[in-house]
PQR file with spaces between the fields and no chain letter, atoms N, CA, C, O and H, PARSE charges and radii, in Angstrom:
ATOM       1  N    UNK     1      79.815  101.364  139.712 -0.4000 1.5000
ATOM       2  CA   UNK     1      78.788  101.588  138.701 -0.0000 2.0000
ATOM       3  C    UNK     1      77.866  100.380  138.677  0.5500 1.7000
ATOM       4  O    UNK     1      78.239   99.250  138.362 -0.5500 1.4000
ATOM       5  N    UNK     2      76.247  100.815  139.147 -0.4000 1.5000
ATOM       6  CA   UNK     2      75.464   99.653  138.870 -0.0000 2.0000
ATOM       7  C    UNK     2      74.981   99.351  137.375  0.5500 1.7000
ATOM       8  O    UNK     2      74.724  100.117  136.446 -0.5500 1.4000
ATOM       9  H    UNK     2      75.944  101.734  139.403  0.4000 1.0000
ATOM      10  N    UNK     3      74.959   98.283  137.456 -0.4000 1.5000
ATOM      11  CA   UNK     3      74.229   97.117  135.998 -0.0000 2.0000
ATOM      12  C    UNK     3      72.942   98.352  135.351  0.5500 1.7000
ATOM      13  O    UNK     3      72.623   98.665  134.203 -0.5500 1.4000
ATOM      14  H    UNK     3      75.168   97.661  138.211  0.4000 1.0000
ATOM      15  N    UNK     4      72.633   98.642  136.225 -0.4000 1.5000
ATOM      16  CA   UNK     4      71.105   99.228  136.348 -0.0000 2.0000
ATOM      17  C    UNK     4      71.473  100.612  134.729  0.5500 1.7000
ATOM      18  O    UNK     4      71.217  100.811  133.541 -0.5500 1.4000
ATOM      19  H    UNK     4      72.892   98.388  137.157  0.4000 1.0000
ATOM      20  N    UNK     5      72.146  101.116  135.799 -0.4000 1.5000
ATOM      21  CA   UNK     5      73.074  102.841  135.252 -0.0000 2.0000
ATOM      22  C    UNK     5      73.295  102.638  133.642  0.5500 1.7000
ATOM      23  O    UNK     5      72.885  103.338  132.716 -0.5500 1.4000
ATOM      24  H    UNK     5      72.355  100.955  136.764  0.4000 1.0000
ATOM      25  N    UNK     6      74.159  101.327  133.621 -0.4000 1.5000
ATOM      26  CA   UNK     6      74.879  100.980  132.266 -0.0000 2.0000
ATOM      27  C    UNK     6      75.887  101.211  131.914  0.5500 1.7000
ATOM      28  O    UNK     6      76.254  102.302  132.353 -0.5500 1.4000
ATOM      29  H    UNK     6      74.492  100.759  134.373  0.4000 1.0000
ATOM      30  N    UNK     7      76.716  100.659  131.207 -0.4000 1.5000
ATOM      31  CA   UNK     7      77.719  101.029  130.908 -0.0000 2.0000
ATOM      32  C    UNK     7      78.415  102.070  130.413  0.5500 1.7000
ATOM      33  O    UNK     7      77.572  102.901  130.075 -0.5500 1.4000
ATOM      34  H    UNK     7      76.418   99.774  130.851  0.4000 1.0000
ATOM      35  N    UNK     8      79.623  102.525  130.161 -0.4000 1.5000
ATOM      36  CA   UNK     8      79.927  103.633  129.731 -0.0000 2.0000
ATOM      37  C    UNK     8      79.860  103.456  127.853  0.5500 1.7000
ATOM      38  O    UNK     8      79.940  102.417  127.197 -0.5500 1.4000
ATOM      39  H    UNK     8      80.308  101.851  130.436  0.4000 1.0000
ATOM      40  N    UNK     9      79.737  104.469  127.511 -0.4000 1.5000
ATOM      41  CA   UNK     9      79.822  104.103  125.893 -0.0000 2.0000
ATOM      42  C    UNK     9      81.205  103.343  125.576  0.5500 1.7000
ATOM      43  O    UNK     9      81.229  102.165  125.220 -0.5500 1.4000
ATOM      44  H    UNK     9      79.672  105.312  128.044  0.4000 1.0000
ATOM      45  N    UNK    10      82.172  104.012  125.717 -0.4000 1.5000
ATOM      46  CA   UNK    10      83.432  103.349  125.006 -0.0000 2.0000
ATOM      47  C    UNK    10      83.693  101.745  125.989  0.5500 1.7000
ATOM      48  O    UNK    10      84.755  101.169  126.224 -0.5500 1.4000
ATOM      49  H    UNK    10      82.152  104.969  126.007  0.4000 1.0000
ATOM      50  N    UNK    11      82.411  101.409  126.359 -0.4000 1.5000
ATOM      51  CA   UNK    11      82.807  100.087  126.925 -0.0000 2.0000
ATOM      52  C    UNK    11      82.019   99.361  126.121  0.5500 1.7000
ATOM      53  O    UNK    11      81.890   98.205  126.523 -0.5500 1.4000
ATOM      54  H    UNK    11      81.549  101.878  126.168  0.4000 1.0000
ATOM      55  N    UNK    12      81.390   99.638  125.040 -0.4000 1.5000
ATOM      56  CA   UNK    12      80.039   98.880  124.496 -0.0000 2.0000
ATOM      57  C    UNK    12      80.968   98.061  123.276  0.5500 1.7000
ATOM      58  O    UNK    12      81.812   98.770  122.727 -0.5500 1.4000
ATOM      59  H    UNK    12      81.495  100.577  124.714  0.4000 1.0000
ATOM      60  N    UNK    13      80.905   97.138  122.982 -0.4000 1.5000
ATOM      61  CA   UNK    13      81.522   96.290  121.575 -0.0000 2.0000
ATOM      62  C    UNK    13      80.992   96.540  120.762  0.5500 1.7000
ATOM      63  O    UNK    13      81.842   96.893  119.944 -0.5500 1.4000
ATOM      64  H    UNK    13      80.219   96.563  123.428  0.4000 1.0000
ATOM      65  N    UNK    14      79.723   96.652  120.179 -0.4000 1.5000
ATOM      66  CA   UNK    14      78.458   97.387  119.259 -0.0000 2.0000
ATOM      67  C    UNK    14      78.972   98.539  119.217  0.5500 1.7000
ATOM      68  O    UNK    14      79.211   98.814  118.041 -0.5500 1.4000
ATOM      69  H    UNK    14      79.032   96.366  120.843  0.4000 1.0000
ATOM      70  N    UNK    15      79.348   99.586  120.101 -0.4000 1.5000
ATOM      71  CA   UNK    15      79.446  100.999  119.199 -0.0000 2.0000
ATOM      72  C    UNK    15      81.281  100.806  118.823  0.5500 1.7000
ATOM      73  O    UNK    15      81.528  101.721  118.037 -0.5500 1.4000
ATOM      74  H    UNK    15      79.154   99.363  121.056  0.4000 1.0000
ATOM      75  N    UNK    16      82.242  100.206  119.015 -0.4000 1.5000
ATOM      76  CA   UNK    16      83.290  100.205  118.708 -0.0000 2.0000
ATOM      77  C    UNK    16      83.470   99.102  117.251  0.5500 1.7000
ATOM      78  O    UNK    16      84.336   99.176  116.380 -0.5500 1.4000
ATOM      79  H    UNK    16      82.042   99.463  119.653  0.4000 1.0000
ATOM      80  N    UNK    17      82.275   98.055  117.374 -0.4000 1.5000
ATOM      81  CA   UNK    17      82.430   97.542  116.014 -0.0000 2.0000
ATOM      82  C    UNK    17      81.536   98.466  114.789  0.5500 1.7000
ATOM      83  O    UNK    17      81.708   98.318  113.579 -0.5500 1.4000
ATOM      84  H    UNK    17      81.572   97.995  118.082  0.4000 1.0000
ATOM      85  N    UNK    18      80.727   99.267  115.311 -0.4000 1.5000
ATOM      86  CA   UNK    18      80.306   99.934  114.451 -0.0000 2.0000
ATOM      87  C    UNK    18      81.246  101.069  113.690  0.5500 1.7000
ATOM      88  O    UNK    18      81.122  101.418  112.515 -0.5500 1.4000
ATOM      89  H    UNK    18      80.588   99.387  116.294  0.4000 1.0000
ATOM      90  N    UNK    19      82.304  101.604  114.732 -0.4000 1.5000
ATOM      91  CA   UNK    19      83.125  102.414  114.292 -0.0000 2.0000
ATOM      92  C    UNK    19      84.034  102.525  113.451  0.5500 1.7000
ATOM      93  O    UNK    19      84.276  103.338  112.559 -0.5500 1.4000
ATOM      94  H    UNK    19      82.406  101.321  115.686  0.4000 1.0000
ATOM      95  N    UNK    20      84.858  100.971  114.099 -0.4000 1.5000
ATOM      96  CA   UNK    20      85.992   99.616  112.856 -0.0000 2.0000
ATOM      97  C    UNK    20      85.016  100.282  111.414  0.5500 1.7000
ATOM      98  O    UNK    20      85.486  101.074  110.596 -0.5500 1.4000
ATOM      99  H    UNK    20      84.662  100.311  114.824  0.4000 1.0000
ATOM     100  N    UNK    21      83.757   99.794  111.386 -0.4000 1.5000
ATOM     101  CA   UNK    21      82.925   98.991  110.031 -0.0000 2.0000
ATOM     102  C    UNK    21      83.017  100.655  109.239  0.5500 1.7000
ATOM     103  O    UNK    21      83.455  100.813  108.099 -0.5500 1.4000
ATOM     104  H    UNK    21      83.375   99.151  112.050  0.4000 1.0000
ATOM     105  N    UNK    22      82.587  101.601  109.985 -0.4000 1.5000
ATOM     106  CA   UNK    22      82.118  103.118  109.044 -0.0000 2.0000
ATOM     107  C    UNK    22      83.438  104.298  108.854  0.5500 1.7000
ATOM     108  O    UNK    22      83.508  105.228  108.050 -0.5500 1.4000
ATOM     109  H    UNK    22      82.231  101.472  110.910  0.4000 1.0000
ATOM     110  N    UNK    23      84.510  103.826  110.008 -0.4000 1.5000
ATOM     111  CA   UNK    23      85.431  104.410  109.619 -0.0000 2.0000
ATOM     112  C    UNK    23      86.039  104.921  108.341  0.5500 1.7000
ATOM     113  O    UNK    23      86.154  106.083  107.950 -0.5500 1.4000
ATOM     114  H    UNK    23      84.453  103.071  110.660  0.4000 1.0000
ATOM     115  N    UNK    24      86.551  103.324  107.550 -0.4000 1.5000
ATOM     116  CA   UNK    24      86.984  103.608  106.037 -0.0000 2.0000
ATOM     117  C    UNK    24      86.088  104.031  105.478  0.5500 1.7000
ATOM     118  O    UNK    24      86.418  104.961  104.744 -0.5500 1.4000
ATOM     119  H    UNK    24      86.458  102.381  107.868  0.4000 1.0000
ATOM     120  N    UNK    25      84.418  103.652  105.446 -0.4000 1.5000
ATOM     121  CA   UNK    25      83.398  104.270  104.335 -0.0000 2.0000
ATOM     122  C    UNK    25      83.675  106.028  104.446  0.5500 1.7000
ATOM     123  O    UNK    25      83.703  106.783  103.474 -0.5500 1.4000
ATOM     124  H    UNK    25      84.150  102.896  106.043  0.4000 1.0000
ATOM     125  N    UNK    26      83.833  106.362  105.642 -0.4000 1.5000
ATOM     126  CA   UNK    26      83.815  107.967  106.018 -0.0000 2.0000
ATOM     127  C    UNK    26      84.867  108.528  105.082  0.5500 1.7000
ATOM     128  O    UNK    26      84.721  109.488  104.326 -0.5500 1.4000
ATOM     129  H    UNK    26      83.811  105.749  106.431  0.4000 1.0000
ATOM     130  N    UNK    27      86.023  107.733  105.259 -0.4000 1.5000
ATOM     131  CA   UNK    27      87.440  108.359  104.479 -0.0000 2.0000
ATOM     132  C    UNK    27      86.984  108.224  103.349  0.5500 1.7000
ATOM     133  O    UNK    27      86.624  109.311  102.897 -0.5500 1.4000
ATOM     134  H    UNK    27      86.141  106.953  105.874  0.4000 1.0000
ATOM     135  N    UNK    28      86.818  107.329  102.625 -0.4000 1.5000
ATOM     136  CA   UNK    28      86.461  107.144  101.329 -0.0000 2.0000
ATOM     137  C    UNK    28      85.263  108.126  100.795  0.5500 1.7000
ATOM     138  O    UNK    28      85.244  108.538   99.636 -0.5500 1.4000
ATOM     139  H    UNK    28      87.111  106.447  102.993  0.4000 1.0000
ATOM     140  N    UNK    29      84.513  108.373  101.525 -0.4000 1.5000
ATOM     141  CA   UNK    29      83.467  109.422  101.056 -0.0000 2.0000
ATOM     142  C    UNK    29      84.261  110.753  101.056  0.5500 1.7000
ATOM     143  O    UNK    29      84.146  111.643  100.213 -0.5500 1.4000
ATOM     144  H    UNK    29      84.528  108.038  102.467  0.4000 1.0000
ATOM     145  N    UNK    30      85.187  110.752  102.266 -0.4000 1.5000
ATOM     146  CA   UNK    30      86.084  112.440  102.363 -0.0000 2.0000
ATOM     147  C    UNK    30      86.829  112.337  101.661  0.5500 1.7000
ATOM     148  O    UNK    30      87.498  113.370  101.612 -0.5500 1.4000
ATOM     149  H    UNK    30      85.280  110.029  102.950  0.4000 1.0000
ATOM     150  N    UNK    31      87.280  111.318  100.739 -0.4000 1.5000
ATOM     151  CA   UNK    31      88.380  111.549   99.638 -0.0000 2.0000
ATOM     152  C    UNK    31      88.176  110.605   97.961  0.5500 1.7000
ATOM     153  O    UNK    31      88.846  109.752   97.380 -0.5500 1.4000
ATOM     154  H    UNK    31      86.736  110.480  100.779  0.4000 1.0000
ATOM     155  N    UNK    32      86.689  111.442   97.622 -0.4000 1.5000
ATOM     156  CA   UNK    32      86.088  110.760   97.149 -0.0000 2.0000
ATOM     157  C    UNK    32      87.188  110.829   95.409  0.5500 1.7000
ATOM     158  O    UNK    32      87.339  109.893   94.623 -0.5500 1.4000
ATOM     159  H    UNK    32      86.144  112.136   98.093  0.4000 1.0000
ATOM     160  N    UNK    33      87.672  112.016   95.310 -0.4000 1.5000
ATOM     161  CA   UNK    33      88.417  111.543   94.343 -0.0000 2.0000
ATOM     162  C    UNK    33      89.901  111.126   94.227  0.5500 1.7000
ATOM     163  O    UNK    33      90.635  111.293   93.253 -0.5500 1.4000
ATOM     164  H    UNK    33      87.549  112.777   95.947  0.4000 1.0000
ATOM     165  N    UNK    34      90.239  110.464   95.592 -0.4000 1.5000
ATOM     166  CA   UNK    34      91.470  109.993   95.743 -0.0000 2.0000
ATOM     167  C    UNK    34      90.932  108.022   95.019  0.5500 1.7000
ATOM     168  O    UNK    34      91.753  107.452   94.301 -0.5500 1.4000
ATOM     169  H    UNK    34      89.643  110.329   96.383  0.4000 1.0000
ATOM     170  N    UNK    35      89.659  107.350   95.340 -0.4000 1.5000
ATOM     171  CA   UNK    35      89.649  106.290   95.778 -0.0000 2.0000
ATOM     172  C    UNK    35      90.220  105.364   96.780  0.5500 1.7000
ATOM     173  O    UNK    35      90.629  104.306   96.301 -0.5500 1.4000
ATOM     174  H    UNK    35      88.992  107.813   95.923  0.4000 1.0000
ATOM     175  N    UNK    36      90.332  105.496   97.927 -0.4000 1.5000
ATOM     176  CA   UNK    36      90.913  104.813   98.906 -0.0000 2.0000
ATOM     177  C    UNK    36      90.656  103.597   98.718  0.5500 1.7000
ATOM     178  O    UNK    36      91.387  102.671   98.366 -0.5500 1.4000
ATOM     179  H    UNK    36      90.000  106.356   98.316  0.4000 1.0000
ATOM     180  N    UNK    37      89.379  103.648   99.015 -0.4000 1.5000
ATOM     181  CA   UNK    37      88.819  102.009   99.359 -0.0000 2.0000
ATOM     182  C    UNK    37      88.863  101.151   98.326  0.5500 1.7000
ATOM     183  O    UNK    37      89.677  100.252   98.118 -0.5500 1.4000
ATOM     184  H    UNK    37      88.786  104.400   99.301  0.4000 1.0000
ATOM     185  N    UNK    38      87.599  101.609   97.465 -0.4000 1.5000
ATOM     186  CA   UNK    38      87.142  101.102   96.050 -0.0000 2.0000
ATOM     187  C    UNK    38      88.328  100.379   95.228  0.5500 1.7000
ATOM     188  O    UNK    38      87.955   99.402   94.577 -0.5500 1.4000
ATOM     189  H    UNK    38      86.938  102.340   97.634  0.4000 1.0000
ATOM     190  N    UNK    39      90.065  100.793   95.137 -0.4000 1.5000
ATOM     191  CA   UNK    39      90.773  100.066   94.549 -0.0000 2.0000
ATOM     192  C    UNK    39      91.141   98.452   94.961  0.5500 1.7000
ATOM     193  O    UNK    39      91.678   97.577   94.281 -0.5500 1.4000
ATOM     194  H    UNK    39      90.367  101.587   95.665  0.4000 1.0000
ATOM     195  N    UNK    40      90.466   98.418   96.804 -0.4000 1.5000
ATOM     196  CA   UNK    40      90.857   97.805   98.003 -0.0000 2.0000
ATOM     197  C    UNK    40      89.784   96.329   98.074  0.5500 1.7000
ATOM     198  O    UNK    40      89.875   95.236   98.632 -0.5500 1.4000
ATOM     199  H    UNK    40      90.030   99.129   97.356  0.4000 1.0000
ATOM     200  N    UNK    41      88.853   96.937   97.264 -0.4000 1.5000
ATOM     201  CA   UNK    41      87.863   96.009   97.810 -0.0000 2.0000
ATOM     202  C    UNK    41      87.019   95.549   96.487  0.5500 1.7000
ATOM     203  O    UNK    41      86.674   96.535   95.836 -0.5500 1.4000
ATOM     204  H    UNK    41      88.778   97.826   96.810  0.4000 1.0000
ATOM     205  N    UNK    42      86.663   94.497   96.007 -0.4000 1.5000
ATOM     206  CA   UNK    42      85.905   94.541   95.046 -0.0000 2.0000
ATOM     207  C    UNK    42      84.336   94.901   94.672  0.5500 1.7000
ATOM     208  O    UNK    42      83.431   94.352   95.300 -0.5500 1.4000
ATOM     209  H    UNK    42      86.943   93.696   96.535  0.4000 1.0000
ATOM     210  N    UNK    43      84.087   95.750   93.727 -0.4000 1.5000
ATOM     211  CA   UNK    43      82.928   96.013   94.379 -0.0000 2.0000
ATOM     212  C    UNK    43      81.289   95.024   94.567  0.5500 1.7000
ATOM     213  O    UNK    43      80.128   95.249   94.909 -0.5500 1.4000
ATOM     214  H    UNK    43      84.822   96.195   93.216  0.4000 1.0000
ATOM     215  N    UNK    44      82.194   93.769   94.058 -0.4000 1.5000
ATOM     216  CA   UNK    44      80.756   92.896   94.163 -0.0000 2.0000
ATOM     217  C    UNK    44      80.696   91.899   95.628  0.5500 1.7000
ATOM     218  O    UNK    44      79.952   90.946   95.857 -0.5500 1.4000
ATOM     219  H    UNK    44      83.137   93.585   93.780  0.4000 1.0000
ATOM     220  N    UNK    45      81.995   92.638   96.684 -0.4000 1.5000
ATOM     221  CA   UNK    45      82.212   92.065   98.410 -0.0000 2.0000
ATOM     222  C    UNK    45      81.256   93.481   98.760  0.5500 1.7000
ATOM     223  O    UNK    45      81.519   93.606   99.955 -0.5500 1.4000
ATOM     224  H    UNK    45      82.600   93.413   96.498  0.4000 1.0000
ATOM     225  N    UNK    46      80.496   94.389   98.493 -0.4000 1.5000
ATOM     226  CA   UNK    46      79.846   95.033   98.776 -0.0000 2.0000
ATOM     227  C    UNK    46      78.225   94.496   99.721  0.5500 1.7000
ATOM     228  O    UNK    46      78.040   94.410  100.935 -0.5500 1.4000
ATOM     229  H    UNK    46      80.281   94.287   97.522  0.4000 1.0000
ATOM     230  N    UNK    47      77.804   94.373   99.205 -0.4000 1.5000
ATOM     231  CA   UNK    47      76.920   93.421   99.568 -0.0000 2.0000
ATOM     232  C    UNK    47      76.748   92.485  100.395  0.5500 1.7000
ATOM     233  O    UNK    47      75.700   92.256  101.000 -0.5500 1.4000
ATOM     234  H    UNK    47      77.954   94.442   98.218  0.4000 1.0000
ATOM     235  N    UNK    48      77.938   91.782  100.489 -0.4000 1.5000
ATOM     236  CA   UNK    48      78.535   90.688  101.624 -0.0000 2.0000
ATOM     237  C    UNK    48      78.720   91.314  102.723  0.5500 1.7000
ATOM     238  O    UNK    48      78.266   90.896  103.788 -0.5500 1.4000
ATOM     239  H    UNK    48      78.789   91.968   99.998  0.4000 1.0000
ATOM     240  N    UNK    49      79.486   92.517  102.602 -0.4000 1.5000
ATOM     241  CA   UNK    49      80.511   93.257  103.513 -0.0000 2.0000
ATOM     242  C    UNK    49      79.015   94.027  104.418  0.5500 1.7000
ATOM     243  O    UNK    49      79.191   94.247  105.616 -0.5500 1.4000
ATOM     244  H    UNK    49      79.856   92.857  101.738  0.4000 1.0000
ATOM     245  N    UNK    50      77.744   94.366  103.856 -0.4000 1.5000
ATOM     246  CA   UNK    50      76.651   95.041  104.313 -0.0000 2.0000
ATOM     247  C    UNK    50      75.944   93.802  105.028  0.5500 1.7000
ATOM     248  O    UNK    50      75.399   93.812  106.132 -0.5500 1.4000
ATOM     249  H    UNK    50      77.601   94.187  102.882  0.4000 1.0000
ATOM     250  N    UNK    51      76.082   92.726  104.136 -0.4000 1.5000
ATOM     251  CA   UNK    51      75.144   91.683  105.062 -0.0000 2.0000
ATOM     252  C    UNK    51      75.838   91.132  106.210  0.5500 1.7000
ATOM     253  O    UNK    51      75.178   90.611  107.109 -0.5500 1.4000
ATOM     254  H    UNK    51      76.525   92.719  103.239  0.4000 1.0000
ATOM     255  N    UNK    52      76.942   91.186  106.263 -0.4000 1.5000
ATOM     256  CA   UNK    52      78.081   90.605  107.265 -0.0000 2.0000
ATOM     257  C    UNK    52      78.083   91.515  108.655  0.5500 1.7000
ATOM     258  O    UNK    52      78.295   91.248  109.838 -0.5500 1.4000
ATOM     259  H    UNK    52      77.478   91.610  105.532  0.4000 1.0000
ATOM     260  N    UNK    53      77.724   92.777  107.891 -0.4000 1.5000
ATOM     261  CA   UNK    53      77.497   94.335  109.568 -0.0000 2.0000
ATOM     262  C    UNK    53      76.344   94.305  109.870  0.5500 1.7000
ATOM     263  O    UNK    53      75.982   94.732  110.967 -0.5500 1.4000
ATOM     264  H    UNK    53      77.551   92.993  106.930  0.4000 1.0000
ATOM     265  N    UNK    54      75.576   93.848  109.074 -0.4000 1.5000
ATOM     266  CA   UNK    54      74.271   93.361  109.665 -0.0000 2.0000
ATOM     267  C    UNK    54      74.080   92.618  110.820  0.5500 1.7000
ATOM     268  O    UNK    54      73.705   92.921  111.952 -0.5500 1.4000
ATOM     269  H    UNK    54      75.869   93.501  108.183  0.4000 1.0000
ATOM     270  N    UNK    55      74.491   91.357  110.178 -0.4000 1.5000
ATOM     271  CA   UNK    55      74.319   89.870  111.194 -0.0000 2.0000
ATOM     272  C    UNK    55      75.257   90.105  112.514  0.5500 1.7000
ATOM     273  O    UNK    55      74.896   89.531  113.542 -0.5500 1.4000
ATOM     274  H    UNK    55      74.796   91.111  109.258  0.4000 1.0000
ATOM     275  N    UNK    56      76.386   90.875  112.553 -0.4000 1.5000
ATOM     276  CA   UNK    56      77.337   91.229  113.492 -0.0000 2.0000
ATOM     277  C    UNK    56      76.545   91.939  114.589  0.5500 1.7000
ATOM     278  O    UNK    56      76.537   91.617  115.777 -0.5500 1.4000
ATOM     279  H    UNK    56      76.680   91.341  111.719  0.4000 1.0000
ATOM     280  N    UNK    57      75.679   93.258  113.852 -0.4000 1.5000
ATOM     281  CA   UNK    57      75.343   93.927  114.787 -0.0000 2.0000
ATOM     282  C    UNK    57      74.424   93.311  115.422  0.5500 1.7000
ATOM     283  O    UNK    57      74.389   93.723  116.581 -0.5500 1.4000
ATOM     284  H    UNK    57      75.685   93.519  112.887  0.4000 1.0000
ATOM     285  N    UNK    58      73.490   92.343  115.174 -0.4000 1.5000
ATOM     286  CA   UNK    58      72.149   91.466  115.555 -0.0000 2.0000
ATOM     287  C    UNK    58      72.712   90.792  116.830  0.5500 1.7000
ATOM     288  O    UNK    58      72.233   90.898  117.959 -0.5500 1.4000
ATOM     289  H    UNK    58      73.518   92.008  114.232  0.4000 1.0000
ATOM     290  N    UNK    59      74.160   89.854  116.354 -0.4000 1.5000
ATOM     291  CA   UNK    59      74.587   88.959  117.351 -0.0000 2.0000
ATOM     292  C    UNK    59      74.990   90.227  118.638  0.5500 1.7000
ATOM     293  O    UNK    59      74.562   90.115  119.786 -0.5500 1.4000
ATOM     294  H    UNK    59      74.550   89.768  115.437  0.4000 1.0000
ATOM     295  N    UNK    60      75.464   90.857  118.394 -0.4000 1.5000
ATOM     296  CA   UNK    60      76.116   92.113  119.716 -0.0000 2.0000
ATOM     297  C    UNK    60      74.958   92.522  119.935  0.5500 1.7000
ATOM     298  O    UNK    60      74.720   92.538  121.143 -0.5500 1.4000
ATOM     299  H    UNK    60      75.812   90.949  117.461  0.4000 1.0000
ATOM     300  N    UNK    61      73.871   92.965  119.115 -0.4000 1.5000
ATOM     301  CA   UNK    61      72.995   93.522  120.319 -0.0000 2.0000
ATOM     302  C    UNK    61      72.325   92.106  121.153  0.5500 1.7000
ATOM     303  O    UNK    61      72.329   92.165  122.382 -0.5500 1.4000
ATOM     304  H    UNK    61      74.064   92.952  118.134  0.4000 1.0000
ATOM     305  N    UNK    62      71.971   91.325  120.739 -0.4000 1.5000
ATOM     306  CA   UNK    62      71.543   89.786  120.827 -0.0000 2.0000
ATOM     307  C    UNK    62      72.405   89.724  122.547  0.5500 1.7000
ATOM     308  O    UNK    62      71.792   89.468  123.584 -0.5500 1.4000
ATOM     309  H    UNK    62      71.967   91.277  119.740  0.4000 1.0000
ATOM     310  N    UNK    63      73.882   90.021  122.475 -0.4000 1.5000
ATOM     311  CA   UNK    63      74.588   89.104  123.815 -0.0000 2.0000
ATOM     312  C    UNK    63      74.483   90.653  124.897  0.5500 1.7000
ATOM     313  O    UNK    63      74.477   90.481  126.116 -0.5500 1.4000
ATOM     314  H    UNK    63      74.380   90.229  121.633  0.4000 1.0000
ATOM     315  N    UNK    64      74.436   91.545  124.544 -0.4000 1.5000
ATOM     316  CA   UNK    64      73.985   92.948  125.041 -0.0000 2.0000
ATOM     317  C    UNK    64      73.517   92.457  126.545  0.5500 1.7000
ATOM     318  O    UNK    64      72.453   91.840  126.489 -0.5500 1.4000
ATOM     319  H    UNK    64      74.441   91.685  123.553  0.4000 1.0000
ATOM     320  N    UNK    65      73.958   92.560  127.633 -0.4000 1.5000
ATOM     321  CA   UNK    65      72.907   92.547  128.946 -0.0000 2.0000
ATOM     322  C    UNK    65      72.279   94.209  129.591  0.5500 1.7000
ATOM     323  O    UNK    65      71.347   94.408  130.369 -0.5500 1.4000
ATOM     324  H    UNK    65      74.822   93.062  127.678  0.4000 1.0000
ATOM     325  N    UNK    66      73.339   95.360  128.814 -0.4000 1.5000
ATOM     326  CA   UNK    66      72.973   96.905  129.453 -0.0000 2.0000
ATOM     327  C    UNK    66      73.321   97.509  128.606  0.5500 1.7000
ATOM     328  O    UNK    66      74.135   97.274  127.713 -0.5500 1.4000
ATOM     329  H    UNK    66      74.097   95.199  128.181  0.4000 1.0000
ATOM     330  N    UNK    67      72.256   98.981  129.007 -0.4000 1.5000
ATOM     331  CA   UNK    67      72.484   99.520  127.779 -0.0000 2.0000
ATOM     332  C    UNK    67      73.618  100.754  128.069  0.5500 1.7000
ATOM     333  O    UNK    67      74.130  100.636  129.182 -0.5500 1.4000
ATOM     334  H    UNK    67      71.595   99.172  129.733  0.4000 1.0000
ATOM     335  N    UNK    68      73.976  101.605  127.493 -0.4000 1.5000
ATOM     336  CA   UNK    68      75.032  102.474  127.471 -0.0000 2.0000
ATOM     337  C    UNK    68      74.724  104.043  127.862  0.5500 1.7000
ATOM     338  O    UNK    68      73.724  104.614  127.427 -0.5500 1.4000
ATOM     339  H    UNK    68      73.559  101.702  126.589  0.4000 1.0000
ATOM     340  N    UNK    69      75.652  104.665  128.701 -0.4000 1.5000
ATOM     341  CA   UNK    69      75.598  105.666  128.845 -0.0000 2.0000
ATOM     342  C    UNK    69      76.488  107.058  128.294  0.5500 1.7000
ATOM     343  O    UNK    69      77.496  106.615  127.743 -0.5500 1.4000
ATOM     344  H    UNK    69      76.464  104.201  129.054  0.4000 1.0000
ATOM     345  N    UNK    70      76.484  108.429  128.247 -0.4000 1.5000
ATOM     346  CA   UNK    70      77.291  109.013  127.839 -0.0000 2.0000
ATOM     347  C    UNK    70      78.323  109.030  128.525  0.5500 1.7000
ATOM     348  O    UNK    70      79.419  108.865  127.989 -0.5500 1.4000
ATOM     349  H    UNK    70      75.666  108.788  128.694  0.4000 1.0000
ATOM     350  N    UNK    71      78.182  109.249  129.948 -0.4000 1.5000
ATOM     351  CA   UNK    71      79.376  109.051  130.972 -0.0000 2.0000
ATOM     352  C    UNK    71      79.584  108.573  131.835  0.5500 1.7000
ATOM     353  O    UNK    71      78.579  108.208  132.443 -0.5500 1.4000
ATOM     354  H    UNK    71      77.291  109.383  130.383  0.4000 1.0000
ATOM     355  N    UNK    72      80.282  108.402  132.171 -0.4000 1.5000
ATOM     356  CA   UNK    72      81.057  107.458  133.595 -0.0000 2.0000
ATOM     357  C    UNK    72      79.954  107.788  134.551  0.5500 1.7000
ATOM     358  O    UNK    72      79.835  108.982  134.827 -0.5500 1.4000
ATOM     359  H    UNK    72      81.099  108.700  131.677  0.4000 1.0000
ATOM     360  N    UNK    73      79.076  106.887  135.139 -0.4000 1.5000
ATOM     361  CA   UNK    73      78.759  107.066  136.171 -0.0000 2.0000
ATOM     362  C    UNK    73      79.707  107.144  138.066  0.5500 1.7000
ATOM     363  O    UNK    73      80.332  106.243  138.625 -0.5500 1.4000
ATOM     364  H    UNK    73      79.173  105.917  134.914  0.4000 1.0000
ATOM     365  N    UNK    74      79.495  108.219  138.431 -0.4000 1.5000
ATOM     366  CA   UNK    74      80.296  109.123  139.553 -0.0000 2.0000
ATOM     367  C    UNK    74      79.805  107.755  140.686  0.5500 1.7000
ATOM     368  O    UNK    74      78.679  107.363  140.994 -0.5500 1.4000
ATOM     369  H    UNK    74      78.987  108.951  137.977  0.4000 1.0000
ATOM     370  N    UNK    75      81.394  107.197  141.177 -0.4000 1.5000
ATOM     371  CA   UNK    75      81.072  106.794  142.604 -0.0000 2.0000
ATOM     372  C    UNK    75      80.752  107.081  143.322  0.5500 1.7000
ATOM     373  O    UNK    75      80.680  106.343  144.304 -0.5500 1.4000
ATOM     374  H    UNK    75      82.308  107.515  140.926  0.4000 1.0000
């Protein structure tokens, strides 16, 4: 696989840290009257926790050299 092509998606650190970060929000929205999260987290690390996936995603796209593909490019 050339540089050129790009990588495969599940090789990208950006879409797997994005996944870590929205995972629990997803559950927590699908079990909105269980509270999963909300007992877990305080809600004034909210804010932090948004500015923190921010700056994360900046630095990963920042060290990024290619961009991503849907599939394996065929030898």
């Amino acid at each position: 696989m050339s540089e050129a092509a790009g990588k495969c998606w599940y090789r990208s650190r950006t879409v797997w840290f994005n996944l870590v970060c929205t995972l629990p929000l997803l559950l927590d929205a699908a079990a909105q009257n269980l509270g999963l999260l909300q007992p877990l987290i305080p809600v004034r690390w909210y804010p932090l926790m948004a500015a923190v996936i921010t700056l994360a995603n900046l630095w990963l796209r920042s060290v990024t050299t290619s961009g991503i593909t849907l599939r394996q490019a065929e030898s």
